[in-house]
DRENVO-57156 format. One record per residue (C-alpha): residue number from 1; residue in one letter; chain; x, y, z negated. Coordinates in steps of 0.25 Angstrom, whole numbers. Each point is the difference from the previous one (the first is absolute). Layout:
# residues N
{pt NUM,a,A,{X,Y,Z}}
...
# end
This chain:
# residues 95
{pt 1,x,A,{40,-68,366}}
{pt 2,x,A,{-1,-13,-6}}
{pt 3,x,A,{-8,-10,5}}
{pt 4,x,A,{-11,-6,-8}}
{pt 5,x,A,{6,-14,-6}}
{pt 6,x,A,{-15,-7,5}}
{pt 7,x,A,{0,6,16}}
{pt 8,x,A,{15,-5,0}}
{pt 9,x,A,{-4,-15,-6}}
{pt 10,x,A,{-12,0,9}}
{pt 11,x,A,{9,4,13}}
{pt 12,x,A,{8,-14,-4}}
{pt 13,x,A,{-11,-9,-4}}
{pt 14,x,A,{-7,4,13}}
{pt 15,x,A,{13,-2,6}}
{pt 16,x,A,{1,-16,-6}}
{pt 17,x,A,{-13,-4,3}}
{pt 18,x,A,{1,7,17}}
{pt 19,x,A,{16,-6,-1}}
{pt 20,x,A,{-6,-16,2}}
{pt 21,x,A,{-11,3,11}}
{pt 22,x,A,{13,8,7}}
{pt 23,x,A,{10,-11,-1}}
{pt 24,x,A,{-9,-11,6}}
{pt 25,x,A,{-5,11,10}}
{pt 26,x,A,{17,3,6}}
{pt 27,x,A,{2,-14,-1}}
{pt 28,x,A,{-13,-4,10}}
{pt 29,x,A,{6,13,9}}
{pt 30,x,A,{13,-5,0}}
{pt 31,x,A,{-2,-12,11}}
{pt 32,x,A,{-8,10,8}}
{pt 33,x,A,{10,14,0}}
{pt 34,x,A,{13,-6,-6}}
{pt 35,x,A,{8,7,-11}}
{pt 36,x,A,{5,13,8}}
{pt 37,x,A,{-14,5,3}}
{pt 38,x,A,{-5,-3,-14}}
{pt 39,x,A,{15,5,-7}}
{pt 40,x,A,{-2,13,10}}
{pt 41,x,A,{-13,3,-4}}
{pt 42,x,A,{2,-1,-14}}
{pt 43,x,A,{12,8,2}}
{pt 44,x,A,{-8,10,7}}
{pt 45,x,A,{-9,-1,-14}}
{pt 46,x,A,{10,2,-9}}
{pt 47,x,A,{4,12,7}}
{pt 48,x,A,{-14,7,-1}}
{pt 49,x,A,{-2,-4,-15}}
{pt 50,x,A,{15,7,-3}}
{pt 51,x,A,{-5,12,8}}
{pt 52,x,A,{-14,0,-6}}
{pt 53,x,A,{6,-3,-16}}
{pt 54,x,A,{4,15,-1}}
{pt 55,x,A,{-13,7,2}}
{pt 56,x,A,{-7,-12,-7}}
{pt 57,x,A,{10,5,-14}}
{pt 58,x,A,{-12,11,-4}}
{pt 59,x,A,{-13,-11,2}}
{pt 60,x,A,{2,-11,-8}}
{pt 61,x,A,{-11,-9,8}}
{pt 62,x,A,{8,2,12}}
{pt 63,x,A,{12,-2,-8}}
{pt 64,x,A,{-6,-14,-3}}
{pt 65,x,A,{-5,-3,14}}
{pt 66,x,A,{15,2,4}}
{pt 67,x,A,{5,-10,-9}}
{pt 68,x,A,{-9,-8,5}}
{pt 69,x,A,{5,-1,13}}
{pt 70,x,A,{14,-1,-4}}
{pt 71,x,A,{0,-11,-7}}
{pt 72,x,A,{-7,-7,11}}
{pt 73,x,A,{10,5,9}}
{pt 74,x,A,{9,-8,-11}}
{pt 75,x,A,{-9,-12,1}}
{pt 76,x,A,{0,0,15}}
{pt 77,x,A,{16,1,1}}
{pt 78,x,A,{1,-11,-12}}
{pt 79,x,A,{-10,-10,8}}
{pt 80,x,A,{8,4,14}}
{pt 81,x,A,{14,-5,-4}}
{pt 82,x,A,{0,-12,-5}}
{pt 83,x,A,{-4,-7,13}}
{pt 84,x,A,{8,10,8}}
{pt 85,x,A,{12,-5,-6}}
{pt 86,x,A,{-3,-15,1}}
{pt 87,x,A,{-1,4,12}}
{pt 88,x,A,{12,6,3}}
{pt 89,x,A,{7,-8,-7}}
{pt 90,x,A,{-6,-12,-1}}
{pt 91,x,A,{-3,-8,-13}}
{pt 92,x,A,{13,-5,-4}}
{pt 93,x,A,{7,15,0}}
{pt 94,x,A,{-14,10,-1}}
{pt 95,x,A,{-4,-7,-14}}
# end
């Protein structure tokens, strides 16, 4: 079952244009939870997307909506780990 080349665009231009809201959302949330209840919950949502990636194979909407949330599940973990390194590490040795 191929998936039709305009549902799979969509699912990554709706993706880009969510990804910038989402980034400056976990970074407001960072100062409030910290990085091991954000990372966990994205964790947590990574795991349901694989689960739900499957049975989304057969409807290419769903199939969309899935790549949708897991490339802001990307997002989430590429905004994360720059400061959680600087952190860690400090900014001589985490840059």
């Amino acid at each position: 079952n191929n998936v039709h080349p305009l549902i799979m665009w969509g699912g990554f231009g709706i993706s880009s244009l969510i990804a910038v809201p989402f980034r400056i959302y976990l970074g407001m949330t960072w100062d409030k939870f910290g990085f091991k209840h954000i990372f966990n919950g994205l964790m947590v949502f990574n795991l349901l997307i694989t689960i739900t990636a499957w049975f989304s194979k057969n409807n290419d909407w769903c199939f969309m909506v899935t790549i949708m949330f897991s490339r802001l599940v990307m997002n989430g973990i590429f905004t994360l780990f720059p400061l959680a390194v600087t952190k860690t590490f400090g900014m001589k040795y985490g840059t």
